[in-house]
C-alpha positions in Angstrom: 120.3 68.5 11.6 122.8 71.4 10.2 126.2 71.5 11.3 128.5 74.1 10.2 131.9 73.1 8.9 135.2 75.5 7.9 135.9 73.1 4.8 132.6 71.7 2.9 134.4 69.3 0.3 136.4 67.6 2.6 133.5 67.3 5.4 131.1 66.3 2.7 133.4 63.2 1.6 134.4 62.4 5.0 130.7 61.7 5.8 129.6 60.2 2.6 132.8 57.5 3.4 132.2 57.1 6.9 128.5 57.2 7.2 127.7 55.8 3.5 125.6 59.6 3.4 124.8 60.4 0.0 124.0 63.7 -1.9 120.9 64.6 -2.0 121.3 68.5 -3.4 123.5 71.3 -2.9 123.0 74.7 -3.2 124.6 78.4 -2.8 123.3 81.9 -0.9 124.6 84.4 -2.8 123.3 87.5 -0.4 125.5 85.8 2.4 127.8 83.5 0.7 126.1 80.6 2.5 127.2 77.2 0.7 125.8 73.8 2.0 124.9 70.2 1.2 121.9 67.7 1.8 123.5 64.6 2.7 121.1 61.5 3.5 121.6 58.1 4.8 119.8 54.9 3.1 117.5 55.0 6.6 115.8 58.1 6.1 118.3 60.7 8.4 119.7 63.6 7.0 123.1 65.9 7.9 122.8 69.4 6.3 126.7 70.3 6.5 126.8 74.4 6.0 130.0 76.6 5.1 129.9 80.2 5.2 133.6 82.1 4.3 134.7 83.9 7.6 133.4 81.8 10.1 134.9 81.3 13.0 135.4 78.6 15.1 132.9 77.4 17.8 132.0 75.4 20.6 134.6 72.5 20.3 134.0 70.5 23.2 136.1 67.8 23.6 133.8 65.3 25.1 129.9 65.3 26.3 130.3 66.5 29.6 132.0 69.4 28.9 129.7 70.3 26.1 127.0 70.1 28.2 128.3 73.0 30.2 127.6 75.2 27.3 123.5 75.9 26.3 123.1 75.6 22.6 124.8 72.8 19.9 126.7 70.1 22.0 126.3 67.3 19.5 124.1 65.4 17.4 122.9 61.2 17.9 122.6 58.5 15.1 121.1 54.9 16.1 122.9 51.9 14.6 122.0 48.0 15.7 125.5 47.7 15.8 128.0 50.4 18.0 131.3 48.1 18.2 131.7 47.8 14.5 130.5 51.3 13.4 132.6 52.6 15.7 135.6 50.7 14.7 135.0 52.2 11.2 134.2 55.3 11.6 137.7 55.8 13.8 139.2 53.7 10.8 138.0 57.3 8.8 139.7 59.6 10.8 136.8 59.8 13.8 138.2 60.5 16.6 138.0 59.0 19.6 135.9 60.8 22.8 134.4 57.9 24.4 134.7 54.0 23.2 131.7 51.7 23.6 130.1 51.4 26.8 126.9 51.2 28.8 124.7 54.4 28.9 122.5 56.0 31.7 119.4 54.4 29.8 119.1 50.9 30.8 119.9 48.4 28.0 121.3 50.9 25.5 124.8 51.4 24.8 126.4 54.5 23.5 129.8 55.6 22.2 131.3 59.0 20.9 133.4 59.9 18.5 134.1 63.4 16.7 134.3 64.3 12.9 137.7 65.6 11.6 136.7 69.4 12.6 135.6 68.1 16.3 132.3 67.8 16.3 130.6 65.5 18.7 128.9 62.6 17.1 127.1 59.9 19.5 126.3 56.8 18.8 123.7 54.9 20.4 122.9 50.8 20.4 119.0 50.2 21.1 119.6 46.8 20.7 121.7 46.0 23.9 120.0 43.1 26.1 
């Protein structure tokens, strides 16, 4: 998944800290000044985080129903055996806070949401929930 971020360094250590993501490469457009960075976690997913000077701001919904009222990027999901805890940490990194941990419309998963320090939505979603 790509997400596109107004301030690369800063994005790129907030998710290496709060997701334990690390670098995988990095690399610069020169044609349309696209910067970006590979980031991966030790489970196999990967966040592409993309800066581009004179972007502008986005979609910045501030929770999932209301991004869901616009077609395109709403937010992105990462699995974890454990919501209560990783979301105690990642608000503990600066997340903030859209919707604390609580049943979702699937039976026996839980899900929580939290945004990264530009306000993009992240879910979080418990599989493990019996």
């Amino acid at each position: 998944m790509g997400v596109n971020v107004r301030d690369l360094p800063a994005l790129t250590a907030w998710y290496q800290k709060a997701f334990g993501l690390r670098p995988v490469f990095d690399f610069h457009l020169d044609a349309p000044g696209l910067t970006g960075v590979v980031l991966a976690h030790p489970h196999g997913w990967r966040v592409e985080l993309l800066a581009r000077p004179g972007s502008t701001p986005g979609l910045r919904a501030p929770d999932p129903l209301t991004a869901a009222l616009t077609e395109g990027y709403g937010h992105f999901a990462v699995t974890t055996p454990e919501l209560d805890p990783v979301y105690a940490a990642l608000v503990a990194h600066g997340a903030g806070e859209v919707m604390k941990p609580g049943p979702s419309p699937e039976p026996g998963i839980r899900m929580a949401w939290v945004s990264d320090p530009e306000g993009n939505l992240i879910e979080l979603i418990e599989k493990n929930a019996e």
